[in-house]
VOGU-3710 file (C-alpha; in Angstrom, 3 decimals, decimal comma):
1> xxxxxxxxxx> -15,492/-43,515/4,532  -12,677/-46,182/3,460  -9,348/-45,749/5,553  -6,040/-44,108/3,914  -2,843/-44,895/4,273  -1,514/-42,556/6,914  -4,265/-41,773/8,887  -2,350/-42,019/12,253  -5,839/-42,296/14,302  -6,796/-45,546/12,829
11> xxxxxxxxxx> -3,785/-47,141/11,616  -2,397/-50,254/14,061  0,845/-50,923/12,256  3,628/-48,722/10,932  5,732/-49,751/7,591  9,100/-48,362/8,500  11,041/-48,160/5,043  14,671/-47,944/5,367  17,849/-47,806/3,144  21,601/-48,314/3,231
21> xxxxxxxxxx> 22,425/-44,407/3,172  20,025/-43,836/6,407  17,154/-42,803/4,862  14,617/-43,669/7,334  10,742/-43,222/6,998  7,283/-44,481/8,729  4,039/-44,956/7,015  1,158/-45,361/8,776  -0,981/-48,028/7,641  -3,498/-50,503/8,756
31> xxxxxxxxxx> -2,561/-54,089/9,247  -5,578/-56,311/7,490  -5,007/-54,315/4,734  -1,498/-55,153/4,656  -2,199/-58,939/5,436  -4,889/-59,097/2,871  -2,553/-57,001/0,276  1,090/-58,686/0,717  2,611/-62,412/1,644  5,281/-60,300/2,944
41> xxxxxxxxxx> 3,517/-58,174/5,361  1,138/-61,096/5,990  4,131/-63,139/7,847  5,974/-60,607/9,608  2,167/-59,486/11,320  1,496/-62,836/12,199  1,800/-64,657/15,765  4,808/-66,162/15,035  7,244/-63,461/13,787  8,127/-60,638/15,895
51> xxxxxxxxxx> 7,515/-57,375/15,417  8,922/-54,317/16,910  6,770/-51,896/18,867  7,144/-48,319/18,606  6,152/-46,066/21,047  2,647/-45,752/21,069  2,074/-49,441/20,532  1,733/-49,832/17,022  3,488/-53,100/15,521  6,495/-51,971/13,627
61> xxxxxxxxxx> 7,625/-53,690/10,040  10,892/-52,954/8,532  11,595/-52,837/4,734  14,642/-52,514/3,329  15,063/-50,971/-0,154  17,297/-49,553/-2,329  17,636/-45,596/-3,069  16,714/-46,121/-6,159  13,672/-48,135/-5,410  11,798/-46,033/-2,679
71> xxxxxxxxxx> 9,782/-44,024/-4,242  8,239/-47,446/-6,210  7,676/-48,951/-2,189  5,796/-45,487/-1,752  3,704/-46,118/-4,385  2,977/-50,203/-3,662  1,541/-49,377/-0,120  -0,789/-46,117/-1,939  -1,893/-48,809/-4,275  -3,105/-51,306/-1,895
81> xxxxxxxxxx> -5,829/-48,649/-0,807  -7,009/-48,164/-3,784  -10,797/-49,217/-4,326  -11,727/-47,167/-6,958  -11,038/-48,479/-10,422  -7,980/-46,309/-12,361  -7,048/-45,942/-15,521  -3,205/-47,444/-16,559  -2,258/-43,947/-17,248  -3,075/-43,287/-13,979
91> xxxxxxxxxx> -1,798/-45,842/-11,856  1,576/-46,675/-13,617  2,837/-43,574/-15,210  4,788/-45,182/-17,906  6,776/-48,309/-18,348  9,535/-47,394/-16,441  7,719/-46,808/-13,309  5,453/-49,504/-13,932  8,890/-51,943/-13,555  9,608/-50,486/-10,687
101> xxxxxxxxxx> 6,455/-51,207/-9,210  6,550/-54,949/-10,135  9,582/-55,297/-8,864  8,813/-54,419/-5,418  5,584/-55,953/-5,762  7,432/-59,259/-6,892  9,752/-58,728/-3,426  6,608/-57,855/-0,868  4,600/-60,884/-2,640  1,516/-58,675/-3,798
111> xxxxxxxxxx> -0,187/-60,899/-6,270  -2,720/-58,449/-7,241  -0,570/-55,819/-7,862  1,992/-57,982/-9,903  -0,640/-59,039/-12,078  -2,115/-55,739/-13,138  1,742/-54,639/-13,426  1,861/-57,295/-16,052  -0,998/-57,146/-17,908  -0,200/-53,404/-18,553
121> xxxxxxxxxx> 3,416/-54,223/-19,819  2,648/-57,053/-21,444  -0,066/-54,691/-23,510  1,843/-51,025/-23,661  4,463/-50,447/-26,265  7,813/-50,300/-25,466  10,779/-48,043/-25,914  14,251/-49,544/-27,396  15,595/-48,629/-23,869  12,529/-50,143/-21,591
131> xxxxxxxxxx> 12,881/-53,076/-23,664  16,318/-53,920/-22,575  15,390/-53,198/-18,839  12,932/-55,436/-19,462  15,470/-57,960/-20,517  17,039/-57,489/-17,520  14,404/-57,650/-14,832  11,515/-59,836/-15,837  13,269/-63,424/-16,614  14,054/-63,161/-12,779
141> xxxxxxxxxx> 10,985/-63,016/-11,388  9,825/-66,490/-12,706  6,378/-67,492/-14,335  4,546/-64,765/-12,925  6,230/-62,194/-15,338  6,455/-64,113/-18,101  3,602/-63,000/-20,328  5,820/-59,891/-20,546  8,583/-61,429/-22,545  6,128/-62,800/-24,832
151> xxxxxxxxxx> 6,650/-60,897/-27,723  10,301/-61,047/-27,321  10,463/-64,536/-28,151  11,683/-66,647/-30,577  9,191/-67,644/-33,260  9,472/-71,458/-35,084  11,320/-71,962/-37,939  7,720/-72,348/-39,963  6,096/-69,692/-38,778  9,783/-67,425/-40,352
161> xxxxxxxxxx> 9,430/-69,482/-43,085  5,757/-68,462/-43,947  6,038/-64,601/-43,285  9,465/-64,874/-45,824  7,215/-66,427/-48,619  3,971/-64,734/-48,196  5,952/-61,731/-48,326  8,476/-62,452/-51,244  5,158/-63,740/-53,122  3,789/-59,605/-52,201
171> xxxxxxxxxx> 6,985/-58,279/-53,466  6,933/-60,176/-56,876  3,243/-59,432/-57,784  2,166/-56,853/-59,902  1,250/-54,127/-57,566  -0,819/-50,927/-58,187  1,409/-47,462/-57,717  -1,054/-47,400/-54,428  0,767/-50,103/-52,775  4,241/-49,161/-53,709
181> xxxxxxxxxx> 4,748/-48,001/-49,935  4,175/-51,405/-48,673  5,963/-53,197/-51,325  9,214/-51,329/-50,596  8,847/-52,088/-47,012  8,423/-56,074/-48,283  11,561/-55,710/-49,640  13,551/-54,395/-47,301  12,423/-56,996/-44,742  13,041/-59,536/-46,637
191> xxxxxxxxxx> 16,564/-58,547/-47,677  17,007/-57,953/-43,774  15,668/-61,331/-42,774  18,774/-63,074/-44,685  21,028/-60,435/-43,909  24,204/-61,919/-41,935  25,230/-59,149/-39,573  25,981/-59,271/-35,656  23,390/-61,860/-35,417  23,006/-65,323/-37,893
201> xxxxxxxxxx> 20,339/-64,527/-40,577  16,806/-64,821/-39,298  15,951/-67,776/-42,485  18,503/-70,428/-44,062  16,607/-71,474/-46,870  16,246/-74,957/-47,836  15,684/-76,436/-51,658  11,646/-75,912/-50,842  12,422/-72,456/-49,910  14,095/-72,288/-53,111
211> xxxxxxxxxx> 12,059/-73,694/-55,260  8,944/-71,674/-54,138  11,085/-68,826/-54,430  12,270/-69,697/-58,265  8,945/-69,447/-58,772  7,943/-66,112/-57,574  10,727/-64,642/-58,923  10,144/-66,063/-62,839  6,869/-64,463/-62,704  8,674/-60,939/-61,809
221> xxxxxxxxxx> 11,050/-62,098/-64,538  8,113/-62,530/-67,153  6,795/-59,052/-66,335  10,145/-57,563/-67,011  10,878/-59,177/-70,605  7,205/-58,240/-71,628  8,347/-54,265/-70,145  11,631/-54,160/-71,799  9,626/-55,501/-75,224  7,371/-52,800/-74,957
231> xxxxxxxxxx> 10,076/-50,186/-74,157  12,021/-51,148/-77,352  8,519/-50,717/-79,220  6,604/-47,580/-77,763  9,805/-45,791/-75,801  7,515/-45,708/-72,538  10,132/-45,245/-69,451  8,414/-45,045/-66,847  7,339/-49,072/-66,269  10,926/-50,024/-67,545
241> xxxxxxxxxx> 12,810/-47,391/-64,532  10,166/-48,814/-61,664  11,302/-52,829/-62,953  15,250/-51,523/-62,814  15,188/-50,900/-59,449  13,032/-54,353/-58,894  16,080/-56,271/-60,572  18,341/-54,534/-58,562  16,554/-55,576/-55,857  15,940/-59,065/-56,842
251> xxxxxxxxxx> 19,207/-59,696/-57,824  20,509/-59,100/-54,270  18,193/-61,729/-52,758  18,601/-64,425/-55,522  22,556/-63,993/-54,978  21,784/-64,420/-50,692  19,858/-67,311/-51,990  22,326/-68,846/-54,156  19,507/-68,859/-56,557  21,230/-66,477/-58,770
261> xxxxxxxxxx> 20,950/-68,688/-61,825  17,701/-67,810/-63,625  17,894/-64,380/-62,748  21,685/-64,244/-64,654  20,333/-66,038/-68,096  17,633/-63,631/-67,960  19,263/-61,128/-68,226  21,960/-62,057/-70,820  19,081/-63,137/-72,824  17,427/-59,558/-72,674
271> xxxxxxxxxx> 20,753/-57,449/-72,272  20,273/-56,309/-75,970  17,072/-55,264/-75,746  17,878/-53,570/-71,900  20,504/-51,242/-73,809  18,404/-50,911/-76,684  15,546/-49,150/-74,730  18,436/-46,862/-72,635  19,518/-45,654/-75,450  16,805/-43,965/-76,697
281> xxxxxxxxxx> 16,132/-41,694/-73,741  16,281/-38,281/-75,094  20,211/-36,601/-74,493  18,137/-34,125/-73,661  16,754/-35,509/-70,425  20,777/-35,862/-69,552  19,875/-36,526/-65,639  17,367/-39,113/-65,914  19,219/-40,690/-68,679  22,297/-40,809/-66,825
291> xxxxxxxxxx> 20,470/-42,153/-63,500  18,828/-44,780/-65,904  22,175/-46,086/-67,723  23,576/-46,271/-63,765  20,945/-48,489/-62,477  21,265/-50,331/-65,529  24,984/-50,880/-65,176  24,529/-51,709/-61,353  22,358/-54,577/-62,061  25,062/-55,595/-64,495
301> xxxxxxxxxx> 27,505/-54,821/-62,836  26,222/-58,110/-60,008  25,118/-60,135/-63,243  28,905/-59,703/-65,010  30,355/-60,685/-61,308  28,266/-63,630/-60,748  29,759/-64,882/-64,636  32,985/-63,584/-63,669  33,700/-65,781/-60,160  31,769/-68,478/-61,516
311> xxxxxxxxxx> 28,856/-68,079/-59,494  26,678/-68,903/-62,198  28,429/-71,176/-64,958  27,345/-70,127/-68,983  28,965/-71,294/-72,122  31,035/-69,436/-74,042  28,662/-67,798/-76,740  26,556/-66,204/-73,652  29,529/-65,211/-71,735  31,138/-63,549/-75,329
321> xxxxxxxxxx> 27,624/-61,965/-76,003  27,961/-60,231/-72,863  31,263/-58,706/-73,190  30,268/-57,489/-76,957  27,155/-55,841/-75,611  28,023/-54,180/-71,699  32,287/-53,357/-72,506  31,064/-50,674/-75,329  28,144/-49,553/-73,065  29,959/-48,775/-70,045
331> xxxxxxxxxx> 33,259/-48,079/-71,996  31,383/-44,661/-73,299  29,423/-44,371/-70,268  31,892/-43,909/-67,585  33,575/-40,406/-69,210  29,930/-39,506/-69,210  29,384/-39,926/-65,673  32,510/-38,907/-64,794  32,182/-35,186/-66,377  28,586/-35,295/-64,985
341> xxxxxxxxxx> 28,130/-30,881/-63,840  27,959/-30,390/-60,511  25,221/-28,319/-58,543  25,827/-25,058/-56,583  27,379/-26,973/-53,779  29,637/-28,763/-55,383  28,108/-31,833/-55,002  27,425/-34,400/-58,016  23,803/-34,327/-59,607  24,286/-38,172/-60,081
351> xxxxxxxxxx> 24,805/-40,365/-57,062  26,570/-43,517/-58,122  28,769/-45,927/-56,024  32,285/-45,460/-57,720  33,309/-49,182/-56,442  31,049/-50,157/-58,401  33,616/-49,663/-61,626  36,072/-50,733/-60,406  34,096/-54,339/-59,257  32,695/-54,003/-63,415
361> xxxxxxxxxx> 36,334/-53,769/-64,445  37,650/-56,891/-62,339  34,612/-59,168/-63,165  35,270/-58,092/-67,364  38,765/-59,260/-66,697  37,537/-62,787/-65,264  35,016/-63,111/-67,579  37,548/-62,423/-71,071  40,168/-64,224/-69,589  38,329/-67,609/-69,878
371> xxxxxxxxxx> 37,200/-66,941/-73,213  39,165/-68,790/-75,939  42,588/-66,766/-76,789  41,255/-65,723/-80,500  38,301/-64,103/-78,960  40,250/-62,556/-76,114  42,770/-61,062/-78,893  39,762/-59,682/-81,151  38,493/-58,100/-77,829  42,478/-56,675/-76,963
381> xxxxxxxxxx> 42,865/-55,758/-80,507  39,245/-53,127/-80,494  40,968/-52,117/-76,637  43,963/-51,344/-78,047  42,349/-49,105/-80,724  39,602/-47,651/-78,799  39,739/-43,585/-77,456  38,692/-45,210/-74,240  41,510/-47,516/-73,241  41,599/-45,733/-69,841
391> xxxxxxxxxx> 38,410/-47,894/-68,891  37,993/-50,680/-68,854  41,368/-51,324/-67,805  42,280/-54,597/-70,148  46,275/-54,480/-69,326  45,899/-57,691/-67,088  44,289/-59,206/-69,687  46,986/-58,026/-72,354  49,480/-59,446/-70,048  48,099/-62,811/-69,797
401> xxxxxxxxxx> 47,061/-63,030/-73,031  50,883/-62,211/-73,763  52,236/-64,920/-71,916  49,497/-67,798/-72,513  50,472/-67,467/-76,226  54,138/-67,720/-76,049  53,703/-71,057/-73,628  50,808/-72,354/-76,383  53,693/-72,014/-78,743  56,697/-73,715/-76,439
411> xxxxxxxxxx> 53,416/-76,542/-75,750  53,101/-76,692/-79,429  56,799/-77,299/-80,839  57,069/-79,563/-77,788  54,318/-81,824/-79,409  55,526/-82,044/-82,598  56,817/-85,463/-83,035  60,167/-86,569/-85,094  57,728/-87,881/-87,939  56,115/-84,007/-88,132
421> xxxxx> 52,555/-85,324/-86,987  51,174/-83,087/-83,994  50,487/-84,560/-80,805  47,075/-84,236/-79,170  47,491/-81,689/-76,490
//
């Protein structure tokens, strides 16, 4: 039979654990075990460090430890008789325990032990809070440990690069309903990846990163043209809602990008169709219509801000085109939404982010401000008579209006010369 640790008949050495709070305890063990097992057992049994003897002769070590820690020194001197072959389960019970192991093993200079602690961290999956002990603990114990941190480290820029286009490329391609799962996962990791929040965003994309990306999204742009076509022609909703919430998408990452360009003439080019094909959900589908028109006006909504702030720079028969086709649209939608029924809790049927009027109305009020005044008074002059002055809110815009045309005037009898010829303003 093998020996075991505390077997007081054949043991030659004791291990005499102590802490700072007086806890004080002997294990009987046998010293060529600990030689063979520990560096730090291994030079306090030698010839030339003394030990204390205890009273029937046995060579005495001391180890100090920590409260906290002595149940893991326990456990390191049961584990270097162990010749039978255990599962991980079995021998670490856990992460946690398994650090506390290494860490003593680490301090008693057990190589075998420290490696079979880290090849079964290295391999189990952590917890959020194991992984910040880990953080802690294992860049102080040197090369040894380091396998553990592995998958905590920092990738290269190309290899962040590659899993950002192979999986904006995914996101863009025309998926089957099967895969919709996975796609929406795509996209929310890629939005995350340039995402600015505590930490820097995990990509800054150059003008290759760019360029690829252009591409990608054009294709997704194609589909949605030939969707909206067919909506306008056969009334089918179902493709056209699925794309809506694509754009949406899309247009957050292409604005992140600074990419938004494309994206922008796109849709000005197809806006006609777009509310063409809303409006001829049934009225009596009033939900779905509703939720429809709302997605709808939130992708517009980011399209009309990016013209607005001069994000994306059109000329002035696009930017007009816009206001002629969205301010009627979401000047009869908003009463809509806003006397939307409620359900038996009280709660709205519709979920809608109400900034995202009030970020409609300001980017309408950039955008007809730099048309030319004649357009900007056609557009006052329909405001003015319209049931639903209340929104958009055009009083800025009357204001300005206002008091750009009585300077044009002062500038314009100003440049009138003595001989009655006009000067060139």
């Amino acid at each position: 039979m093998g020996l075991t640790i505390g077997d007081r008949l054949t043991s030659d050495v004791v291990a005499r654990l102590r802490t700072p709070d007086g806890r004080d305890e002997w294990i009987y063990c046998h010293s060529h075990i600990l030689v063979k097992k520990s560096k730090y057992f291994a030079d306090r049994l030698s010839e030339s460090w003394p030990t204390c003897q205890i009273l029937d002769s046995r060579n005495c070590v001391d180890v100090y430890c920590q409260e906290h820690d002595f149940d893991h020194h326990i456990t390191v001197l049961r584990l270097f008789y162990i010749t039978t072959k255990c599962s991980p389960t079995e021998m670490w019970h856990g992460v946690k325990n398994a650090l506390g192991i290494l860490q003593v093993a680490v301090n008693l200079g057990c190589p075998e032990i420290i490696t079979a602690c880290v090849d079964f961290l290295e391999a189990s999956p952590w917890e959020e809070s194991e992984e910040e002990e880990i953080l802690k603990i294992i860049p102080s114990m040197g090369s040894l440990a380091e396998p553990i941190l592995a998958r905590l480290q920092p990738v290269n820029h190309n290899t962040i690069v590659n899993i950002f286009l192979s999986a904006t490329k995914f996101a863009t391609s025309a998926l089957p309903q099967t895969m919709l799962d996975l796609k929406t996962s795509a996209l929310e990791q890629i939005e995350y990846m340039l995402t600015e929040d505590d930490d820097a965003p995990l990509l800054t994309a150059d003008e290759d990163i760019k360029s690829k990306v252009r591409q990608y999204f054009k294709e997704l742009l194609s589909r949605f043209n030939n969707v909206v076509n067919s909506a306008c022609e056969t009334g089918e909703m179902h493709k056209f809602r699925c794309f809506l919430v694509d754009m949406s998408w899309a247009c957050q990452i292409l604005a992140k990008l600074e990419i938004l360009k494309d994206f922008v003439e796109n849709w000005v080019d197809a806006s006609e169709n777009v509310v063409k094909v809303v409006d001829q959900i049934s009225q009596s589908q009033q939900e779905e219509m509703l939720e429809t028109k709302l997605k709808v006006v939130e992708v517009t909504s980011k399209v009309l801000e990016a013209i607005g702030y001069g994000s994306v720079i059109l000329p002035t028969v696009k930017r007009l085109h816009m206001v002629r086709i969205w301010l009627p649209f979401v000047r009869i939608l908003k009463p809509s939404i806003d006397c939307v029924k409620t359900d038996e809790d009280g709660c709205s049927v519709i979920k809608f982010d109400g900034e995202i009027w009030q970020s409609l109305e300001s980017a309408f009020v950039s955008i007809i401000l730099a048309l030319p005044s004649g357009e900007q008074a056609n557009i006052l002059s329909d405001w003015l008579q319209n049931k639903h002055i209340r929104y958009p809110d055009l009083t800025e815009v009357f204001e300005v209006w206002c008091y750009r045309s009585k300077v044009a005037n002062r500038r314009l009898s100003h440049a009138t010369g003595s001989n009655g010829m006009i000067k060139m303003l």
